[in-house]
C-alpha positions as CSV (number, residue, x, y, z in Angstrom):
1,X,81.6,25.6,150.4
2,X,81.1,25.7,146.8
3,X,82.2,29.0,145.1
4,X,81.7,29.7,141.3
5,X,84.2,32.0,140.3
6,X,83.6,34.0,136.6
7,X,87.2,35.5,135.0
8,X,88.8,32.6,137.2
9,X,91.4,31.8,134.3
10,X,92.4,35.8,134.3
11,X,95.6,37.4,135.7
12,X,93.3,37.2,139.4
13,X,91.4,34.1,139.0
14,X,94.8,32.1,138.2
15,X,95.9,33.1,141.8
16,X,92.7,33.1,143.6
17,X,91.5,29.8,142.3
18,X,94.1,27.7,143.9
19,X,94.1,29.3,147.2
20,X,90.1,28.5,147.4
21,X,91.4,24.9,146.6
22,X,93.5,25.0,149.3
23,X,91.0,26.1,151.9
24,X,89.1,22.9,151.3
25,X,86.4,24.5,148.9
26,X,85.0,23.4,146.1
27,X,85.4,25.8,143.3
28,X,83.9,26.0,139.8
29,X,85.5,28.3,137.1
30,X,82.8,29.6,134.4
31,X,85.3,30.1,130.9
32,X,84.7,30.9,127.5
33,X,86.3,27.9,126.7
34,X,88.3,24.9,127.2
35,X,91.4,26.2,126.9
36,X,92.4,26.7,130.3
37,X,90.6,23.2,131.6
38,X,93.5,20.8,132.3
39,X,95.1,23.9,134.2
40,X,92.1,24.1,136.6
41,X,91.9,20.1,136.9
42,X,95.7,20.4,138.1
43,X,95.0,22.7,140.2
44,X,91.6,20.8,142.0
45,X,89.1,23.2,140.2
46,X,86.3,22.0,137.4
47,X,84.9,23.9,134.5
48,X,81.9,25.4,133.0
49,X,82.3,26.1,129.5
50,X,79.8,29.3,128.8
51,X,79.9,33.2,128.2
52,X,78.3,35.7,131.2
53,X,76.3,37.0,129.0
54,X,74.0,34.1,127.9
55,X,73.2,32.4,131.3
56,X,70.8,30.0,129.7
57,X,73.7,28.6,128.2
58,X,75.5,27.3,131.2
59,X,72.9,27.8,134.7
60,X,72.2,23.9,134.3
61,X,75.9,22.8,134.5
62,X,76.1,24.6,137.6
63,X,74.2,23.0,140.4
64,X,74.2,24.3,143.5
65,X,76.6,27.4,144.6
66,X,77.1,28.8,148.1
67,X,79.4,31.6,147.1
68,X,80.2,33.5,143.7
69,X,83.3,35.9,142.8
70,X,83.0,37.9,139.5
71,X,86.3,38.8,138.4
72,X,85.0,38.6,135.1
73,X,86.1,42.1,132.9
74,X,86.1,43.6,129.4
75,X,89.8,44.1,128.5
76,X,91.7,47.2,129.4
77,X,93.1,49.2,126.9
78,X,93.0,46.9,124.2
79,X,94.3,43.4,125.7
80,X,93.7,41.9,129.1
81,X,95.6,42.3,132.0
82,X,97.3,38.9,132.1
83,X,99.2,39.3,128.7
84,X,102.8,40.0,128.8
């Protein structure tokens, strides 16, 4: 199964990504930018570069998807969830 997964270089994502991997799917990460990318290559992932908010921007890259998982969020309080 293919599963796109938006916030899938957050605090969530980091962990849920290579657990899809593991269960023999193939699993697309949808990021703001690169930064993240040889991370989710390691792991058996590929990336979209492009911003939830301007779909135009990125729907092409995508092909077909069988499954989506938005963990996708504004930051709490000021800073995201995954900083330390």
């Amino acid at each position: 199964m293919r599963v796109l997964v938006f916030g899938g270089t957050g605090f969530v994502g980091s962990a849920l990504v290579p657990m899809l991997v593991a269960r023999n799917h193939e699993v697309v990460v949808l990021s703001r930018t690169r930064a993240a990318e040889s991370r989710l290559k390691a792991a058996g992932a590929s990336l979209v570069v492009g911003d939830l908010l301007h779909p135009e921007g990125f729907a092409a890259d995508l092909g077909r998807v069988d499954a989506m998982v938005l963990l996708a969020a504004t930051p709490l309080f000021g800073k995201r969830l995954g900083n330390r």
